[in-house]
C-alpha positions as CSV (number, residue, x, y, z in Angstrom):
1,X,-9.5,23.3,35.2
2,X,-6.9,20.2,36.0
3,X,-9.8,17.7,34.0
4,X,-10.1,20.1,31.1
5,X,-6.3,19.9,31.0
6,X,-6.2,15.9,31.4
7,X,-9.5,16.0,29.0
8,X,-7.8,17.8,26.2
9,X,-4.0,16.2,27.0
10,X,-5.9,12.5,26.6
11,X,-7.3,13.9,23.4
12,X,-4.6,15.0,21.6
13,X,-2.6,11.9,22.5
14,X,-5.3,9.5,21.5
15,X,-5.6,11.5,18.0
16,X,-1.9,10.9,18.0
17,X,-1.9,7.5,18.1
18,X,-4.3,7.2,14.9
19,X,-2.1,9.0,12.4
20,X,0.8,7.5,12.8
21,X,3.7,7.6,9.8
22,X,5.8,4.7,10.7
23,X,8.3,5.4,8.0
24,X,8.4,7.9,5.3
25,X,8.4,7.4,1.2
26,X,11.8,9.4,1.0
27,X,13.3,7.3,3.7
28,X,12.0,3.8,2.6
29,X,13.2,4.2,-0.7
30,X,16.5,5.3,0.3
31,X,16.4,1.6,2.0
32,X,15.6,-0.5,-0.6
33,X,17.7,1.1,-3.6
34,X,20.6,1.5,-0.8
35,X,20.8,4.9,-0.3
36,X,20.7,6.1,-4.6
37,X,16.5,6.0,-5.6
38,X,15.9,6.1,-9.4
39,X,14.0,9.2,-10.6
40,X,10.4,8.2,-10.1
41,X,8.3,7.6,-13.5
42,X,5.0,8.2,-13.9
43,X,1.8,5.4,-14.8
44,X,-1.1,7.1,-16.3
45,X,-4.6,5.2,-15.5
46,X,-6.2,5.6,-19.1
47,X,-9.4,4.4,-19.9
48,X,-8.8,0.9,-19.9
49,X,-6.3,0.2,-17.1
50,X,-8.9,2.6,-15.0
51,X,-11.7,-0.1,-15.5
52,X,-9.5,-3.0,-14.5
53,X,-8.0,-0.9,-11.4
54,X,-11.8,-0.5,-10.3
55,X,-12.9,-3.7,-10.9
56,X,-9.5,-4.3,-8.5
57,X,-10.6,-1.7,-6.0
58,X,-14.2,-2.5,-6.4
59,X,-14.3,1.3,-6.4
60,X,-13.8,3.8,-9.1
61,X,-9.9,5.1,-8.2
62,X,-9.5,8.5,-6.8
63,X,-6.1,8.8,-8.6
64,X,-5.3,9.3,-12.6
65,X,-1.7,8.6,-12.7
66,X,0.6,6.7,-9.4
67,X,4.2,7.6,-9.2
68,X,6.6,4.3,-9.1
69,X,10.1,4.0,-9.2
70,X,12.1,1.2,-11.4
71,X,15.6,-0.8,-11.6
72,X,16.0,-3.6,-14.1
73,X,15.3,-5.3,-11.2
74,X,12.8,-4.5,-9.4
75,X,9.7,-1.6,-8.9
76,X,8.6,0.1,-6.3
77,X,4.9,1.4,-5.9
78,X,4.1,3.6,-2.6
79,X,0.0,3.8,-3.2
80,X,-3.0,5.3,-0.9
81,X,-6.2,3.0,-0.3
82,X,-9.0,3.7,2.4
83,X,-9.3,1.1,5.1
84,X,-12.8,2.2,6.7
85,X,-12.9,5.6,6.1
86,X,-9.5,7.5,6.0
87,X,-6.0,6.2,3.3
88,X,-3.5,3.7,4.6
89,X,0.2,4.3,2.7
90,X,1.7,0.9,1.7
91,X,5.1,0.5,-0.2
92,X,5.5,-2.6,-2.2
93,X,8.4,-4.1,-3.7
94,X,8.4,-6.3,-7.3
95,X,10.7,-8.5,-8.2
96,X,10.5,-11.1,-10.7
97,X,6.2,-10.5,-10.4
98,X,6.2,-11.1,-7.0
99,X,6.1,-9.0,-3.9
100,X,9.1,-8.7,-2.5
101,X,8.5,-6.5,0.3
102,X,4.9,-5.0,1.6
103,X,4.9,-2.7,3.7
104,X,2.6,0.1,5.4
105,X,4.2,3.2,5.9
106,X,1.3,5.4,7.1
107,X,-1.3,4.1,9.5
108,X,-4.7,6.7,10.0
109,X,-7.7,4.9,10.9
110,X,-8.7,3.9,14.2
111,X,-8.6,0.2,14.0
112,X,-7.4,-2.1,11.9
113,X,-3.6,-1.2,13.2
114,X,-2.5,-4.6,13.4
115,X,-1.9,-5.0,9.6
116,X,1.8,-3.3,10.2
117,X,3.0,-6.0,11.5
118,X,5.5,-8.5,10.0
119,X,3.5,-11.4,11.1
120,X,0.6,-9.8,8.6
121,X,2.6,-8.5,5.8
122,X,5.1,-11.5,5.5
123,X,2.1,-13.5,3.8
124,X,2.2,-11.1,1.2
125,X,5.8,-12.2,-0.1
126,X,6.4,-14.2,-2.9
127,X,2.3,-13.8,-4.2
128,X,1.6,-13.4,-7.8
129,X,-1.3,-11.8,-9.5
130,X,-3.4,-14.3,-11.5
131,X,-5.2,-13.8,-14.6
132,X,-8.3,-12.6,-13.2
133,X,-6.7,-9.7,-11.1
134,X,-6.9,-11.7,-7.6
135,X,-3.8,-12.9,-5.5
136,X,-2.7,-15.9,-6.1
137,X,-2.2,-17.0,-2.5
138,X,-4.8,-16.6,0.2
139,X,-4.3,-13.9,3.0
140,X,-5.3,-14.6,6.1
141,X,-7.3,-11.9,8.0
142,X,-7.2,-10.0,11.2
143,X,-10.3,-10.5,13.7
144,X,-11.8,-6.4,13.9
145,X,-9.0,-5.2,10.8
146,X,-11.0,-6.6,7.9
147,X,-11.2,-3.3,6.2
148,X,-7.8,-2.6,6.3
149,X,-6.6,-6.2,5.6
150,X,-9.2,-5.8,2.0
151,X,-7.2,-2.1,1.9
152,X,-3.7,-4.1,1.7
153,X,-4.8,-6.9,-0.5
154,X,-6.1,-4.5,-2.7
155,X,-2.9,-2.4,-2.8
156,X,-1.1,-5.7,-3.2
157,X,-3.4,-6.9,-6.4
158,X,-2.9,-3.2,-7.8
159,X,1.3,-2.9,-7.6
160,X,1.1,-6.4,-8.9
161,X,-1.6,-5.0,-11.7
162,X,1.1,-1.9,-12.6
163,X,4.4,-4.0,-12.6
164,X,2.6,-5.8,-15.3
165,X,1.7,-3.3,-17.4
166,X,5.0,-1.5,-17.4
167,X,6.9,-5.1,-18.0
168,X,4.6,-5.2,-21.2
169,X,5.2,-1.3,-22.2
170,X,9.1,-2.5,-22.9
171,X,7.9,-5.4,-25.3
């Protein structure tokens, strides 16, 4: 009976420990618009943008349309890629076409963790998308978190992708 307890007790706190929310949407964008978040807008993935978001991905998307929120100064994108096999949440931050701030607000797979940590997601700052969809600055990776570290980079290339396109919508 007491190593069925400790058996199922272990359990639920290891299954704990790989979904973990770090920090929610609500509360992180409350922190970066200082308390007053714009109405969110919406982007829909037509044809077109859907093609270059896959090509991004290297996936088709799962997604048609990503929620962001927007200040003449800067956007905010909170998007959903799959490390190995379940979605990592990541907010980024735009300003002036370069991240700002990137950071992972939910955490679900088993490994890989390691990519929440400033250290990682500092290199991320100041990186511009290039013409060809790819960051313009190398990231380094994480010895046993190269899934999610491709999941970040990924989300990275796409918020860079979107502030684009909604920068060339107001021309």
């Amino acid at each position: 009976m007491l190593k069925n307890i400790l058996f199922f007790t272990l359990v639920s706190l290891f299954s704990s420990l790989q979904a973990k929310e770090y920090q929610s949407t609500e509360d992180f964008l409350h922190q970066v618009f200082s308390g007053a978040p714009p109405k969110p807008k919406v982007l829909w993935l037509k044809k077109d943008i859907r093609e270059k978001v896959s090509h991004i991905l290297q996936h088709k998307p799962g997604f048609l349309r990503t929620r962001y929120w927007q200040t003449p100064e800067q956007s905010v994108w909170v998007i959903n890629e799959v490390g190995k096999t379940k979605p990592i949440t990541v907010a980024v931050v735009i300003k002036d076409n370069k991240i700002d701030v990137l950071k992972v607000l939910a955490f679900r797979e088993s490994r890989g963790w390691e990519v929440k940590h400033d250290f990682f997601t500092d290199q991320f700052k100041q990186n511009t998308l290039t013409d060809k969809l790819r960051l313009a600055q190398p990231i380094d990776g994480i010895s046993g978190a190269t899934l999610s570290v491709k999941a970040l980079t990924k989300i990275a290339q796409m918020a860079l992708f979107f502030n684009r396109l909604i920068l060339n919508e107001k021309k």
